[in-house]
N, C-alpha and C positions, 0 to 999 in steps of 0.2 A: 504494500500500500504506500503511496504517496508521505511524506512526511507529516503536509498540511494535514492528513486524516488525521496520521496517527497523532498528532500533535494536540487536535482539539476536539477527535471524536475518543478514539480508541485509548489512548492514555488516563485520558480522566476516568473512564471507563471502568477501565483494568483496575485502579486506584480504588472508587468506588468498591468493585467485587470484592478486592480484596479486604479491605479494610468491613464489609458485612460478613464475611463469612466466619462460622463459627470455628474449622481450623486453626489450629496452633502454627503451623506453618505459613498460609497463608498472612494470618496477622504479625507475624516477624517479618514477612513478603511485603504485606503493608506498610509497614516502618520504615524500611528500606525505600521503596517508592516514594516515601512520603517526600524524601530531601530528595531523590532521582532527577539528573536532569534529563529532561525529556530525551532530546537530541542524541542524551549517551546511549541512551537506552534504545530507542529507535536503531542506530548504528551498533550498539553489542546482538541485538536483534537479528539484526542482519548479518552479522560476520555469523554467529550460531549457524544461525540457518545455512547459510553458504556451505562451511565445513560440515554439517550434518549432511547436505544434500549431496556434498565431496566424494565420500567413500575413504575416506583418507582416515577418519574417528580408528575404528574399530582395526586396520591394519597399523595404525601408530599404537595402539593400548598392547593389540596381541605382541609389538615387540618387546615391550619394555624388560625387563630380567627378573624382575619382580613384582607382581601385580596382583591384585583381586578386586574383585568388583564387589560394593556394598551397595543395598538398596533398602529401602519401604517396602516391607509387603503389601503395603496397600495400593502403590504405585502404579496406575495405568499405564505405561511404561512396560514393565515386567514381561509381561506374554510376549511382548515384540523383541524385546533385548534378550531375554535369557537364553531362548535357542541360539542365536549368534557367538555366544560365549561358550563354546564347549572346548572341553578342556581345561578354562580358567575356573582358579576358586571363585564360589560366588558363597556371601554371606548375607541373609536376611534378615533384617530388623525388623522385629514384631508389633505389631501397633502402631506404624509410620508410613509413610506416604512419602512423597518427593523432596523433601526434608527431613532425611532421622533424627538427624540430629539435634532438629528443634522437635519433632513430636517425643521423639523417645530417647532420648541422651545417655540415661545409663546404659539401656541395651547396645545403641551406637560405641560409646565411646569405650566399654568393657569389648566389645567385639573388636575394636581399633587396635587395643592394646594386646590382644587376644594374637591378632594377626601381624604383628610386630613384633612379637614374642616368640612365633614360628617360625619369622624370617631368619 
């Protein structure tokens, strides 16, 4: 979308959502937004999307030497991504979403220290 949208439709928007939703994640999301300047956000937007659309993501992560992937089990995300990752450790965080580490912190960061401790 054009900037001017996202500028004075879609941004306020996103703002709005987040800042009602009952979410833990999302109202840390909120916060964040709150001070965002549009412009960055618009343009971080757009690089995401570029590289996601790339194919470059997932053959840069499988080289790394050391790696696992952690997620939200609640994550819509999950069904798409996990098959992609076979072979790699994956570790799930229970009761979280797109953010673990703001819904569920101890699980997150006990599982962090977890998988740090094995490398």
């Amino acid at each position: 979308m054009l900037y001017e949208v996202f500028h004075s439709v879609a941004f306020p928007l996103m703002k709005q959502g987040l800042r009602r939703s009952g979410r833990a994640d999302y109202q840390a999301w909120a916060s964040w937004f709150a001070t965002a300047d549009p412009w960055a956000t618009y343009q971080s937007a757009q690089s995401l999307a570029r590289w996601s659309d790339s194919g470059k993501l997932l053959p840069m992560f499988e080289a790394l030497p050391n790696k696992a992937y952690v997620y939200g089990l609640q994550s819509e995300r999950v069904p798409h991504i996990l098959p992609k990752l076979r072979g790699i450790e994956t570790y799930e965080i229970p009761n979280s979403q797109h953010f673990p580490m703001i819904d569920n912190p101890a699980s997150f960061y006990q599982t962090l220290a977890r998988i740090i401790m094995e490398t």
